[in-house]
Backbone as CSV, one residue per row, in Angstrom:
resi,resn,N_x,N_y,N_z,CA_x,CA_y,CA_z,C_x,C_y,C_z
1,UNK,0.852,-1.200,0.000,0.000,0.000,0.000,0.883,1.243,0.000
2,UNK,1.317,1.672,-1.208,2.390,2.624,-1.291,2.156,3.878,-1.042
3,UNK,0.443,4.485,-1.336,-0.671,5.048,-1.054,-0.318,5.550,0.900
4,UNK,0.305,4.828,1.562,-0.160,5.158,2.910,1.429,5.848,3.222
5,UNK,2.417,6.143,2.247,3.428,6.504,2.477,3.510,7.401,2.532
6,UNK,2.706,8.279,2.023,2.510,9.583,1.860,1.913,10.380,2.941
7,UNK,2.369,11.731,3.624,2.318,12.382,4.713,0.454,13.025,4.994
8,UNK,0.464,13.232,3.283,-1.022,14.148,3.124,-2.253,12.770,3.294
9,UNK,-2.238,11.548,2.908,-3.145,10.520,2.555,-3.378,10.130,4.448
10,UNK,-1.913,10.116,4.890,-2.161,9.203,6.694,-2.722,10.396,7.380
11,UNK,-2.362,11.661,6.933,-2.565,12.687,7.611,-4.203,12.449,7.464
12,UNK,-5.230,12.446,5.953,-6.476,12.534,6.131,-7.012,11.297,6.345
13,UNK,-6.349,10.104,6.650,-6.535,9.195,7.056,-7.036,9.381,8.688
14,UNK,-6.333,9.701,9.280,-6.262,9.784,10.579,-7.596,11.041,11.206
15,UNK,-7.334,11.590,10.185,-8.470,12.806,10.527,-9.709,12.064,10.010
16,UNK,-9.936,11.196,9.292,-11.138,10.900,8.548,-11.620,9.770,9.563
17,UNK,-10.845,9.111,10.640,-11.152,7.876,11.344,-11.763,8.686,12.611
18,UNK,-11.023,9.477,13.181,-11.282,10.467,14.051,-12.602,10.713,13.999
19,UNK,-13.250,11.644,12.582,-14.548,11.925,12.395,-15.407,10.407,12.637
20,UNK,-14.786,9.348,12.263,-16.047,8.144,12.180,-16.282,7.834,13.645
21,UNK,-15.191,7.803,14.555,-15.295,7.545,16.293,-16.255,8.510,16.275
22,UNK,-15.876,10.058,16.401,-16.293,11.355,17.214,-18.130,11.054,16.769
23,UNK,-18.693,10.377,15.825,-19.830,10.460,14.922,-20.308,9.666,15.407
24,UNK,-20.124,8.624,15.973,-20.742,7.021,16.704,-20.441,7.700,18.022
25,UNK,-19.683,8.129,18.553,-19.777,8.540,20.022,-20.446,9.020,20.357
26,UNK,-21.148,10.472,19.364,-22.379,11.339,19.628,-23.678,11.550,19.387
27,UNK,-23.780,9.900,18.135,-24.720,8.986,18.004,-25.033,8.412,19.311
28,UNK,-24.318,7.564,19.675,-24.046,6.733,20.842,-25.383,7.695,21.861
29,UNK,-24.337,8.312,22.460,-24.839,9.464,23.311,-25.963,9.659,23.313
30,UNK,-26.578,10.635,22.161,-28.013,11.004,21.885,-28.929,9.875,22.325
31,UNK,-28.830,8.817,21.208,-29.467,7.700,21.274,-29.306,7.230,22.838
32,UNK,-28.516,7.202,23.612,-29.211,6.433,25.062,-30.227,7.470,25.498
33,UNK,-29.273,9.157,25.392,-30.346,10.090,26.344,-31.829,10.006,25.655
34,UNK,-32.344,9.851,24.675,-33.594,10.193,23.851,-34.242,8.663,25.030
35,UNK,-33.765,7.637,25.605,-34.282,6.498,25.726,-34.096,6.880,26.890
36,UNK,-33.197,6.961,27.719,-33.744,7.329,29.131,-33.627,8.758,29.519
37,UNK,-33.260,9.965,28.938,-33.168,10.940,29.460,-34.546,11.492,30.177
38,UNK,-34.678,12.536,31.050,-36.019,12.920,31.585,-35.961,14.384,31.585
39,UNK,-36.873,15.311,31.709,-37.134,16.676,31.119,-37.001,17.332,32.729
40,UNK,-35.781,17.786,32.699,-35.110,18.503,33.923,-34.074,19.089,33.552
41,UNK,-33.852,20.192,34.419,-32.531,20.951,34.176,-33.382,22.399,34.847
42,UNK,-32.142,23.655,34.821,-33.108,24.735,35.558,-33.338,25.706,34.071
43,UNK,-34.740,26.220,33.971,-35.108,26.775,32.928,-34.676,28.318,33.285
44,UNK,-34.636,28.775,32.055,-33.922,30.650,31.868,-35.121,31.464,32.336
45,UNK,-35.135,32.433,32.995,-35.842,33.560,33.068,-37.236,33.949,31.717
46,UNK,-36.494,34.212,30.773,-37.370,34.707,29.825,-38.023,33.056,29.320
47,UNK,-39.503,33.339,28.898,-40.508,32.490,28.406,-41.134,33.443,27.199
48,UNK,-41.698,32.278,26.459,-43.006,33.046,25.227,-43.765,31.943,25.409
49,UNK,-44.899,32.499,25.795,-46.711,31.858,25.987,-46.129,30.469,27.048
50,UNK,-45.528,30.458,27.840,-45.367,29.623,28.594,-44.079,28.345,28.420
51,UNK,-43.416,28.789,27.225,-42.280,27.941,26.227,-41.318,28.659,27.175
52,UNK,-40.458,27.919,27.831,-39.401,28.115,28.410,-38.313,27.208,27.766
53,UNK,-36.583,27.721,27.750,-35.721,27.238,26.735,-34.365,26.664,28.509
54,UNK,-34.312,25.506,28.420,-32.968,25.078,29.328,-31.940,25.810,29.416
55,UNK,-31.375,26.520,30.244,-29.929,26.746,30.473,-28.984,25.168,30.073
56,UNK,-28.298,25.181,29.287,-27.128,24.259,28.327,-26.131,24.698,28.379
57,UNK,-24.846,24.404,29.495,-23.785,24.569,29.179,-23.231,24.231,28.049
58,UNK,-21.991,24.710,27.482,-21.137,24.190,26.085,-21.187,23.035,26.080
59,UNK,-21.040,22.158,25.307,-20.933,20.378,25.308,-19.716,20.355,25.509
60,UNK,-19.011,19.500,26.246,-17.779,19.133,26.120,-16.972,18.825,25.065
61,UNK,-18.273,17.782,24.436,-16.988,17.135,23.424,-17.140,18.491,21.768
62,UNK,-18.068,19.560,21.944,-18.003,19.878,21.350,-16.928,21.190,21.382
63,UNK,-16.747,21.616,22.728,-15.384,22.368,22.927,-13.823,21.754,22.868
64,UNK,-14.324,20.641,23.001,-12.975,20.000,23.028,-12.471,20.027,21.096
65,UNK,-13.877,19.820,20.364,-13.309,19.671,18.949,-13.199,20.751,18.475
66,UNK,-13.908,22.164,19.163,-13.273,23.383,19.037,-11.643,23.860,19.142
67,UNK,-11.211,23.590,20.146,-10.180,23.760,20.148,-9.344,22.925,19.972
68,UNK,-9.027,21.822,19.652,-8.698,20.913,18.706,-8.448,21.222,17.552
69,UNK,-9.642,22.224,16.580,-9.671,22.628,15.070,-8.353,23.528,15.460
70,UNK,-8.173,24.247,16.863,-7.619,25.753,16.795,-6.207,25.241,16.777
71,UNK,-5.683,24.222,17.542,-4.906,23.627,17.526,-4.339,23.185,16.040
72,UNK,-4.844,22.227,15.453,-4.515,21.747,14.083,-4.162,22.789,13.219
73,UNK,-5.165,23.705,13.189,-5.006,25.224,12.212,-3.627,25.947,12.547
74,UNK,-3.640,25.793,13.807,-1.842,26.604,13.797,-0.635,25.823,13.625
75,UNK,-0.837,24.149,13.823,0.123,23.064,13.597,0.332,23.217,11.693
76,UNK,-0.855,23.178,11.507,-1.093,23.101,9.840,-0.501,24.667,9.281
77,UNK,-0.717,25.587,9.497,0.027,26.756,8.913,1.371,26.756,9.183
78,UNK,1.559,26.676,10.138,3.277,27.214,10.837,3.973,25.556,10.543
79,UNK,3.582,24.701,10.945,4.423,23.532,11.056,4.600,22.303,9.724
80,UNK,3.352,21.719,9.822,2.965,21.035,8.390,3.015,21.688,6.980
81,UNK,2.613,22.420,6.682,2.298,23.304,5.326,2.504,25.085,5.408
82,UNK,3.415,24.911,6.140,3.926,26.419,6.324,3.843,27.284,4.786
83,UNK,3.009,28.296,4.831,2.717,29.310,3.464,4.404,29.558,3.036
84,UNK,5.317,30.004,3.309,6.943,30.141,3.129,7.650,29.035,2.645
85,UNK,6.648,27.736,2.652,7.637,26.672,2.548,7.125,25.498,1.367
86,UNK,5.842,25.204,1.235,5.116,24.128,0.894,4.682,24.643,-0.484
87,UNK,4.412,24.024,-1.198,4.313,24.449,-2.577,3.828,23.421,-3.075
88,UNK,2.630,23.068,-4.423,2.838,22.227,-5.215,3.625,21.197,-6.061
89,UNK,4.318,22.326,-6.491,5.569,22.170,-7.833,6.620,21.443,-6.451
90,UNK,6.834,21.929,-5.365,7.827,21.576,-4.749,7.951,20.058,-3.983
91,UNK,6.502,19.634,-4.249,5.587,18.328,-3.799,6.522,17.780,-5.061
92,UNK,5.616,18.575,-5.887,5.815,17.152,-7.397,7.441,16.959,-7.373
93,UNK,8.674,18.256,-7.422,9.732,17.632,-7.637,10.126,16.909,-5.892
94,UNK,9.993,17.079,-5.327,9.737,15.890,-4.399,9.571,14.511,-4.409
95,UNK,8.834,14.255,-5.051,8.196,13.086,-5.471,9.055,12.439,-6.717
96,UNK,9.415,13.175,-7.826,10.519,12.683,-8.503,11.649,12.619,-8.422
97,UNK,12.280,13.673,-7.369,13.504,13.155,-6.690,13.384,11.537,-6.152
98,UNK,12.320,11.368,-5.463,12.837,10.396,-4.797,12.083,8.827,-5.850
99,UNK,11.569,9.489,-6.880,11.347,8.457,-7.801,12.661,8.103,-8.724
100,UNK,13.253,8.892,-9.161,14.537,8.717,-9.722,15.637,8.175,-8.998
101,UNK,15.543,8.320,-7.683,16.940,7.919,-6.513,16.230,6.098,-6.953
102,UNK,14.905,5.950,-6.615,14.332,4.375,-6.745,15.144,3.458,-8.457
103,UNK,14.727,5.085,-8.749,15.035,4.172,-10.543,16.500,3.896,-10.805
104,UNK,17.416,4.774,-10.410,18.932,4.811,-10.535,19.149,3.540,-9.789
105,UNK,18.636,3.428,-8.773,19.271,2.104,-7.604,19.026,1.048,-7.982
106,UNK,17.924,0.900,-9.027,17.407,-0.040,-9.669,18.256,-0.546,-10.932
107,UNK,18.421,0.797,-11.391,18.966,0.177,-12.819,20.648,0.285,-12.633
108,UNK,21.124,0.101,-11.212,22.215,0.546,-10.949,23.532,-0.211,-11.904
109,UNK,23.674,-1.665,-12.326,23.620,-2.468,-12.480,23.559,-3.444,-14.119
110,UNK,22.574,-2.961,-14.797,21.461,-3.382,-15.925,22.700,-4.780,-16.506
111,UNK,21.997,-5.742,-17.055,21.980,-6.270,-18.056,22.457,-6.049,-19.292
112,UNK,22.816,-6.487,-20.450,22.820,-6.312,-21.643,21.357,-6.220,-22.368
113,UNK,20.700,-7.546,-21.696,19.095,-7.274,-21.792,18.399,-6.466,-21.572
114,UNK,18.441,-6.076,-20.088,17.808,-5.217,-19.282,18.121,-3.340,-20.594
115,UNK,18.981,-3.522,-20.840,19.524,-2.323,-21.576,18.799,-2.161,-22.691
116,UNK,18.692,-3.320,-23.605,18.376,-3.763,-24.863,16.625,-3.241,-24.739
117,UNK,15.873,-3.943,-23.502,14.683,-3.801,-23.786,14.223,-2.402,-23.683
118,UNK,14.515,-1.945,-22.184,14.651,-0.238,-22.108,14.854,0.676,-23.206
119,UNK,15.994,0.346,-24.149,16.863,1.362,-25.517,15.435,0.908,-26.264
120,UNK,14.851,0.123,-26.277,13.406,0.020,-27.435,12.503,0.684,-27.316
121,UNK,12.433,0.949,-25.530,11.221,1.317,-24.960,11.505,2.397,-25.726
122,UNK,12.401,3.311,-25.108,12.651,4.528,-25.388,13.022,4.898,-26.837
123,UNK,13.394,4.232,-27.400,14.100,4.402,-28.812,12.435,4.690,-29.978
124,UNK,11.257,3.434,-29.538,9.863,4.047,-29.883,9.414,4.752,-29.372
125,UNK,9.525,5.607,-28.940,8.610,6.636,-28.023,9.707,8.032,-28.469
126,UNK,10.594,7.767,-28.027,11.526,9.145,-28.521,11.873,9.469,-29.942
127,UNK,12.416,8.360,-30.260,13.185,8.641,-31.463,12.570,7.696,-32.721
128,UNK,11.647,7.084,-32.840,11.239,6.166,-34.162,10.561,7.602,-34.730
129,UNK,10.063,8.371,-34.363,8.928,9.244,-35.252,9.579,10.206,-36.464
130,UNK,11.266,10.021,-36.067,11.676,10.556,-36.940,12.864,9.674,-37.676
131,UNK,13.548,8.367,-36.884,14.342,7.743,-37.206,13.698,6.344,-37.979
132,UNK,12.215,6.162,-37.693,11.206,5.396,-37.971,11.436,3.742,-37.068
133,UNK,10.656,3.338,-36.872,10.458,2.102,-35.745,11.724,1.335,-35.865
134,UNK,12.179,1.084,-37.262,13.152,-0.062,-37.767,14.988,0.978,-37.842
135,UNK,14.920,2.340,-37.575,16.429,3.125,-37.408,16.478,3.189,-38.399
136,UNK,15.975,3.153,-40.034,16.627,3.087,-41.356,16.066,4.704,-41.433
137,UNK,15.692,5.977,-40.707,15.518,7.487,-41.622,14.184,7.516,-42.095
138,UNK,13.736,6.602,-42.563,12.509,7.071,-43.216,12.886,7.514,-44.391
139,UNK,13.606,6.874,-45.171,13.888,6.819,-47.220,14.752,8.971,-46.884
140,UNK,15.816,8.858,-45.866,16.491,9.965,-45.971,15.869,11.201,-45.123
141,UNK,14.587,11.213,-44.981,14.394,12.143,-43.735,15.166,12.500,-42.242
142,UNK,15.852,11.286,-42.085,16.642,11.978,-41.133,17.807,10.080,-40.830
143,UNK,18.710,10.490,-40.016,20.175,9.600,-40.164,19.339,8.064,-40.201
144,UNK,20.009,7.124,-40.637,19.808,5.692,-40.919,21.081,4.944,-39.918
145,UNK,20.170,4.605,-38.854,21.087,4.875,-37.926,21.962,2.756,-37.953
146,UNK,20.980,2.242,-38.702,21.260,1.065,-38.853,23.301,0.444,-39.557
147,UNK,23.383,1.518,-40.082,24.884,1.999,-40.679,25.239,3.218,-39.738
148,UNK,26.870,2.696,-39.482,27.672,4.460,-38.740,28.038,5.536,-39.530
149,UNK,28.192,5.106,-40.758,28.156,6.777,-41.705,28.173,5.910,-43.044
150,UNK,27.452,6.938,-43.836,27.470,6.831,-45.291,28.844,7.176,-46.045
151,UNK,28.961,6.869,-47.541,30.302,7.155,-48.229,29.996,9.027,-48.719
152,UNK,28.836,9.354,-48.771,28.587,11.011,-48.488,28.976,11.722,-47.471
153,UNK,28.459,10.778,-46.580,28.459,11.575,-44.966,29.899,11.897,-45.100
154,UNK,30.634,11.138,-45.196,32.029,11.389,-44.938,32.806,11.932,-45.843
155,UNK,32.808,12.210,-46.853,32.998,12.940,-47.635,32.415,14.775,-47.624
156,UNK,31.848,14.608,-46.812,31.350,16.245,-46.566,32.034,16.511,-45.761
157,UNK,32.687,15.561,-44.420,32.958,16.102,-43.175,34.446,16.227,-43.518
158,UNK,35.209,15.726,-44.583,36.512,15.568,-44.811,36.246,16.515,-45.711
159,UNK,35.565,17.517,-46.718,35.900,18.490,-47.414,34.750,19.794,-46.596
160,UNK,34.210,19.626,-45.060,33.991,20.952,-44.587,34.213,20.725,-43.315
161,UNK,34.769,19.776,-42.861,35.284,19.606,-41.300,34.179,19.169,-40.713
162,UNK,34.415,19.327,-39.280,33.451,18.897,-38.288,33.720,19.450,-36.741
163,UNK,32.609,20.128,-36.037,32.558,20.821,-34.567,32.985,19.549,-33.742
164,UNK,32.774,18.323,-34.515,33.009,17.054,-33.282,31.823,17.140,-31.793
165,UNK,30.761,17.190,-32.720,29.413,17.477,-31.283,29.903,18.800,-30.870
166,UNK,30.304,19.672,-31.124,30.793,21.133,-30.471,30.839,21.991,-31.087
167,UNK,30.606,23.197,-30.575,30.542,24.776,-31.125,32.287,24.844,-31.472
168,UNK,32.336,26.076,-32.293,33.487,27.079,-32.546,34.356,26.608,-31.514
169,UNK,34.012,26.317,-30.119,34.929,27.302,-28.894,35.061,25.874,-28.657
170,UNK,34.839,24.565,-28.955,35.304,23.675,-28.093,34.626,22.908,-27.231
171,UNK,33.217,23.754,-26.865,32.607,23.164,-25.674,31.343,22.269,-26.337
172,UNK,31.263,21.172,-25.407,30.381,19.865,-25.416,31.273,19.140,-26.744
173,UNK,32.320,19.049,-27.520,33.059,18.757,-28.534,33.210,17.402,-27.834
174,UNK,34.542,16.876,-28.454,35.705,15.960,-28.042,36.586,16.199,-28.108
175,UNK,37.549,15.694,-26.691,38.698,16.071,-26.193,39.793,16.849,-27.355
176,UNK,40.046,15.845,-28.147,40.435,16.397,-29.713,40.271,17.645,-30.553
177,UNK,39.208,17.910,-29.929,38.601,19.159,-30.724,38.109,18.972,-32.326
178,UNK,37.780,19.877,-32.838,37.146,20.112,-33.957,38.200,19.721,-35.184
179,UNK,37.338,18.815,-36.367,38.067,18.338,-37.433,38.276,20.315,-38.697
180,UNK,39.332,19.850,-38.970,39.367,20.927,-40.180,39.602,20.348,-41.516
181,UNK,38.308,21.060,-42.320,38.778,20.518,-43.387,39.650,20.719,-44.315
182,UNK,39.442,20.007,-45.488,40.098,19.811,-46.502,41.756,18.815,-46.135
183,UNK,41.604,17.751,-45.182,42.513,16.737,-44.502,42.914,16.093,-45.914
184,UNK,42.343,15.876,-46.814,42.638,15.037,-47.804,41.398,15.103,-48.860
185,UNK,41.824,14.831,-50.002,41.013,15.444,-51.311,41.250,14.574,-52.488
186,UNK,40.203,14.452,-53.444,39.932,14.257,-54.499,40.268,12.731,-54.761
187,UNK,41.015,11.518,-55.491,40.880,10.549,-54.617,41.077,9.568,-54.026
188,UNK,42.220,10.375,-53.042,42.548,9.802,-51.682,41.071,9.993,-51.005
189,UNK,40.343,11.081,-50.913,39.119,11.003,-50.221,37.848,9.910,-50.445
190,UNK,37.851,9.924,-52.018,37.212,9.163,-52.139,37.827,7.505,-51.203
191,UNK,38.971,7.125,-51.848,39.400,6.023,-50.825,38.948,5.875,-49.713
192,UNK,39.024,6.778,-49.044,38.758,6.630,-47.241,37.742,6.710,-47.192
193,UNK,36.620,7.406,-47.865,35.196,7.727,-47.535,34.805,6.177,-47.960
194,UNK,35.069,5.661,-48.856,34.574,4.590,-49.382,34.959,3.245,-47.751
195,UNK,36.030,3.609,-47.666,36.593,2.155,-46.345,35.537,2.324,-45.271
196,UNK,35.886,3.924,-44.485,34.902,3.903,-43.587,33.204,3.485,-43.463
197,UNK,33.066,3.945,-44.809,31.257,3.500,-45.227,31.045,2.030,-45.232
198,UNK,32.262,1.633,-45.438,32.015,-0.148,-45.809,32.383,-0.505,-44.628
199,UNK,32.842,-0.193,-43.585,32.973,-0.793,-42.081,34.239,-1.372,-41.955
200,UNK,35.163,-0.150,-42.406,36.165,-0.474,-42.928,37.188,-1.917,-43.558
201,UNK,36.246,-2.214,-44.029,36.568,-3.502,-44.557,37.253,-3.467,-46.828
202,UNK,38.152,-4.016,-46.947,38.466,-4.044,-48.371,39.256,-2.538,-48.470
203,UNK,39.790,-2.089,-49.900,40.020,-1.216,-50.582,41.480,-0.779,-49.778
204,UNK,42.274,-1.127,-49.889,43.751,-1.001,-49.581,43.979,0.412,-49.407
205,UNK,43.743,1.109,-50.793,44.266,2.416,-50.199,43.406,3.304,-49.773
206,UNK,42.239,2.896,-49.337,41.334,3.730,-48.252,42.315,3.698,-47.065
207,UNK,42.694,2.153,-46.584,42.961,1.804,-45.966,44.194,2.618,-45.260
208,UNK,44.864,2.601,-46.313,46.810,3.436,-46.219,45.744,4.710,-45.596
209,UNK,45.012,5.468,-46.803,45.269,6.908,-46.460,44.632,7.265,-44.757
210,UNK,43.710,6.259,-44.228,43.077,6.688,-43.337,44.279,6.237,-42.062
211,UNK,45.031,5.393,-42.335,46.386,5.531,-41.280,47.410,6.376,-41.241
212,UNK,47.092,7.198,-42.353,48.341,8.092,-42.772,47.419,9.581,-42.715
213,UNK,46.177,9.709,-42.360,45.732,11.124,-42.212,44.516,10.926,-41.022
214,UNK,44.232,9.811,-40.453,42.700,10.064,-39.693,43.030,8.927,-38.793
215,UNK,43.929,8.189,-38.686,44.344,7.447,-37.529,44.870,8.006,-36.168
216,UNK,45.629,9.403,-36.547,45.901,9.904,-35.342,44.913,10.676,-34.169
217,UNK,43.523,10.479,-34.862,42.669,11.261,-33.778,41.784,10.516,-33.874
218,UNK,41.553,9.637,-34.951,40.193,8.449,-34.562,41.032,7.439,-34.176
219,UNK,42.427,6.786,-33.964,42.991,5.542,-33.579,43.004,4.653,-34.946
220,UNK,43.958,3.537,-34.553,43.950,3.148,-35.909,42.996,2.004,-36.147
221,UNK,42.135,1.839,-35.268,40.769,0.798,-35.751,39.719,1.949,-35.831
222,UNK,39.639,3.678,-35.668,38.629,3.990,-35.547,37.867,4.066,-34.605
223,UNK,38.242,3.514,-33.640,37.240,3.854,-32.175,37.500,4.902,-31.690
224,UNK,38.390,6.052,-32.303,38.295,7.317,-31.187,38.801,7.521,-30.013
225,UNK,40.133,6.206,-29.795,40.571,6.266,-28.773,40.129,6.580,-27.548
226,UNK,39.581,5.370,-26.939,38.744,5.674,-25.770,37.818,7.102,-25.595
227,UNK,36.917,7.240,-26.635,36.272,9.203,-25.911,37.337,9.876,-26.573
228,UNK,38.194,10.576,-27.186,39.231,11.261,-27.325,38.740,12.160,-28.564
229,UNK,38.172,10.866,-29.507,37.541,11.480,-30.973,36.466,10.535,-31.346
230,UNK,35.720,11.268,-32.369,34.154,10.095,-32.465,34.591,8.553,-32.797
231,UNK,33.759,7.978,-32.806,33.855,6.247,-32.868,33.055,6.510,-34.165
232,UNK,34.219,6.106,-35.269,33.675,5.968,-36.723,33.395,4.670,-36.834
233,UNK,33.539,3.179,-35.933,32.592,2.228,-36.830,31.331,1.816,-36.265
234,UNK,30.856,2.557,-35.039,29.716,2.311,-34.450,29.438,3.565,-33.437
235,UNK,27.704,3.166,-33.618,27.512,3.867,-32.260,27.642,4.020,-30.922
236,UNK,28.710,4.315,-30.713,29.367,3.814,-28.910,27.943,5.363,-27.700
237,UNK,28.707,4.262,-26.610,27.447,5.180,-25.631,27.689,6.531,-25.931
238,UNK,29.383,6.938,-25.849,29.796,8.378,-25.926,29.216,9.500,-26.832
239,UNK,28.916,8.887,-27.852,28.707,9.834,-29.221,26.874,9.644,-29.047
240,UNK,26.357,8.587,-28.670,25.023,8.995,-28.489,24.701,9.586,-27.529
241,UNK,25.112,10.074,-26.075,24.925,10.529,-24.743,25.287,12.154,-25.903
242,UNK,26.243,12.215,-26.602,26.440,13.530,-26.413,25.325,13.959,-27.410
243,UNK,24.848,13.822,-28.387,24.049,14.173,-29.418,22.445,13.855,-28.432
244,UNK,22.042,13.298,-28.000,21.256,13.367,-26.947,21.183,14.605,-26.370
245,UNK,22.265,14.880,-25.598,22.467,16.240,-24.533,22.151,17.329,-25.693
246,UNK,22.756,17.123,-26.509,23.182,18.502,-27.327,22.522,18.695,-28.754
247,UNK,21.935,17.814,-29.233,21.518,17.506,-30.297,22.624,17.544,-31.689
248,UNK,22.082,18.076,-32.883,23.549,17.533,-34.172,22.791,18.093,-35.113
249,UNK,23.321,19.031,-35.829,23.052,19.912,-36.960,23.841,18.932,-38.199
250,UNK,23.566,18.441,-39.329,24.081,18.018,-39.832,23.580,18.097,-41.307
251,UNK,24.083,16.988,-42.534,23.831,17.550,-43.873,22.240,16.987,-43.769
252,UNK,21.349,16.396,-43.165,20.065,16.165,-43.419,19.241,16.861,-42.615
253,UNK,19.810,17.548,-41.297,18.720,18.389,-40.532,19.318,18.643,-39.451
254,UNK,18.645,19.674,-38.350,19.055,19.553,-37.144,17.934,19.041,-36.459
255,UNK,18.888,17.638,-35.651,18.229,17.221,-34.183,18.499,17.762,-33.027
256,UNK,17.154,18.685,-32.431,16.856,18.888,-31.153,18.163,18.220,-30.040
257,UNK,17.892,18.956,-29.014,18.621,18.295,-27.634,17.623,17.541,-27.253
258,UNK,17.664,16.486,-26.114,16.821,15.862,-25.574,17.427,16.440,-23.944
259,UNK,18.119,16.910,-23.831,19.049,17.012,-22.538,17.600,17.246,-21.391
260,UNK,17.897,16.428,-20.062,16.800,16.251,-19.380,15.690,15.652,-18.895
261,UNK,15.725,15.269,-20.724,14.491,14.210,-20.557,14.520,12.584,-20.251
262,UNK,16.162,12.473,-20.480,16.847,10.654,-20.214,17.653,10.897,-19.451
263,UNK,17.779,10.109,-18.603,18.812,9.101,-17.442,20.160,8.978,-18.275
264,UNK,21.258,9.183,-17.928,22.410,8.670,-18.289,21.885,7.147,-18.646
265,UNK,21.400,6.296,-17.907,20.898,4.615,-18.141,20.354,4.457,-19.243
266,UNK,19.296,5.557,-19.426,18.661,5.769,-20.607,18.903,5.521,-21.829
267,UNK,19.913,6.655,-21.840,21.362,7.233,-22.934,21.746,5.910,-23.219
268,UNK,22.611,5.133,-22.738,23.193,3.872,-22.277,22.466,2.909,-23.357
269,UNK,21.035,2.751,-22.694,19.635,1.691,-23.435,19.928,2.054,-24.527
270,UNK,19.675,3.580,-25.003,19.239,3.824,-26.620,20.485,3.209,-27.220
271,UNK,21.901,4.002,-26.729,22.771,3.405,-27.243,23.245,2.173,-27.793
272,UNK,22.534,1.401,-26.833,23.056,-0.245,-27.089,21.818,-0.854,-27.950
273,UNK,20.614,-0.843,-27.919,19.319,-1.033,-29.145,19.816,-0.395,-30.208
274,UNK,20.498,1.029,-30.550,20.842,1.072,-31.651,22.063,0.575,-32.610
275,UNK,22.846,0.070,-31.598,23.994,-0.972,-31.985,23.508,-2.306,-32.435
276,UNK,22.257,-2.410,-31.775,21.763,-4.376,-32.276,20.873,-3.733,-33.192
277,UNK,20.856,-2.378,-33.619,19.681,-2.207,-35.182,20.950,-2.780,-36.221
278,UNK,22.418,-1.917,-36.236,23.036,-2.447,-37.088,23.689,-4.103,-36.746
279,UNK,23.387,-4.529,-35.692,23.488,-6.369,-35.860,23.000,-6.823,-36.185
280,UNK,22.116,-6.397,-36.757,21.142,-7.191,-37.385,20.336,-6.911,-38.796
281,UNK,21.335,-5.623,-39.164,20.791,-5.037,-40.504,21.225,-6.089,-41.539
């Protein structure tokens, strides 16, 4: 009963049981006096046509719930729900603080599975509407995420450079910083654009030129040296966490930030579902 954890639910809990006693007690009450009570007490001075009205002290239990209310009312302003302190909005992030501390502790841990199913959850709900259910773009509307770059893609970024996920100045980039172009041209470029697109597999002198001009900041398999520079043969967590945070202006469009709306774990999920789109392309 997760329902009773909550301060406001026990609080009208307790007040609501209160009313059901205080209501049978003064049921109770009535009901014996109506059965044996007898018509005595000392009557008031003033009468009309012979109608005289009892002198009635306060009821007890009804002063007692008088000041009781007076009580609660100043516990409840100053102490419980102080006007300076208590807030809606401050409830709700309340409540997701300590829903997120549950979810982190939870997913402290994950699976390869556990990752896999999550990166779907999220991968349809966030990102199919524009990447489409299956990661292939939607026939070029936006990246085909099932492949790590096209023999275009790379060919633009080697004849106009690249921010490397980053502005002018460096920031949200990679360690490396920003590619400049014109690294290699006409076709030697073609060579390399062609290796990398094919997963770097075949074509010899793709092969040479990309050890002899793009090995020193992507490594010489291309992984980017641990984080250092992008991971040209897959989507590693790094390069999707950051395009996530920051979103990616690129030759088919700019994608939005998501920053906020996912869990680092999150990040993580999408990352790894979109690695088993291309295992299985």
């Amino acid at each position: 009963m997760n329902w009773l954890s909550d301060n406001v639910n026990q609080l009208a809990l307790l007040g609501a049981a209160a009313i059901l006693i205080l209501t049978i007690g003064v049921a109770a009450k009535y009901f014996k006096q109506i059965k044996e009570g007898k018509s005595e007490g000392v009557l008031k001075e003033e009468n009309w046509d012979g109608i005289g009205e009892y002198k009635n002290n306060s009821p007890i239990g009804w002063s007692l719930a008088f000041m009781g209310t007076i009580i609660w009312g100043a516990w409840y302003w100053l102490v419980g729900y102080p006007l300076n302190a208590y807030s809606q909005i401050g409830e709700y992030n309340k409540e997701v603080k300590t829903y997120n501390a549950k979810f982190q502790s939870k997913w402290a841990n994950p699976t390869k599975e556990d990752l896999l199913g999550m990166g779907e959850g999220v991968f349809l709900v966030q990102c199919s509407p524009c990447h489409g259910i299956d990661g292939t773009g939607i026939e070029g509307k936006a990246q085909d995420l099932t492949r790590r770059l096209l023999k275009k893609e790379v060919l633009d970024v080697i004849a106009r450079g690249s921010a490397a996920l980053g502005n002018p100045n460096g920031q949200f980039g990679y360690p490396l910083g920003m590619m400049p172009p014109g690294l290699t041209s006409g076709a030697d470029a073609e060579a390399v654009a062609e290796y990398v697109a094919n997963g770097f597999k075949g074509n010899d002198k793709g092969a040479e030129v990309f050890q002899n001009v793009c090995a020193g900041c992507h490594g010489p398999d291309g992984r980017g040296m641990s984080g250092q520079a992008p991971n040209l043969r897959e989507y590693d967590d790094t390069i999707i966490a950051k395009v996530l945070e920051h979103g990616k202006k690129g030759i088919i469009g700019h994608m939005p930030s998501f920053k906020g709306r996912l869990t680092p774990v999150q990040e993580k999920a999408v990352a790894t579902y979109i690695r088993s789109l291309s295992e299985g392309a």
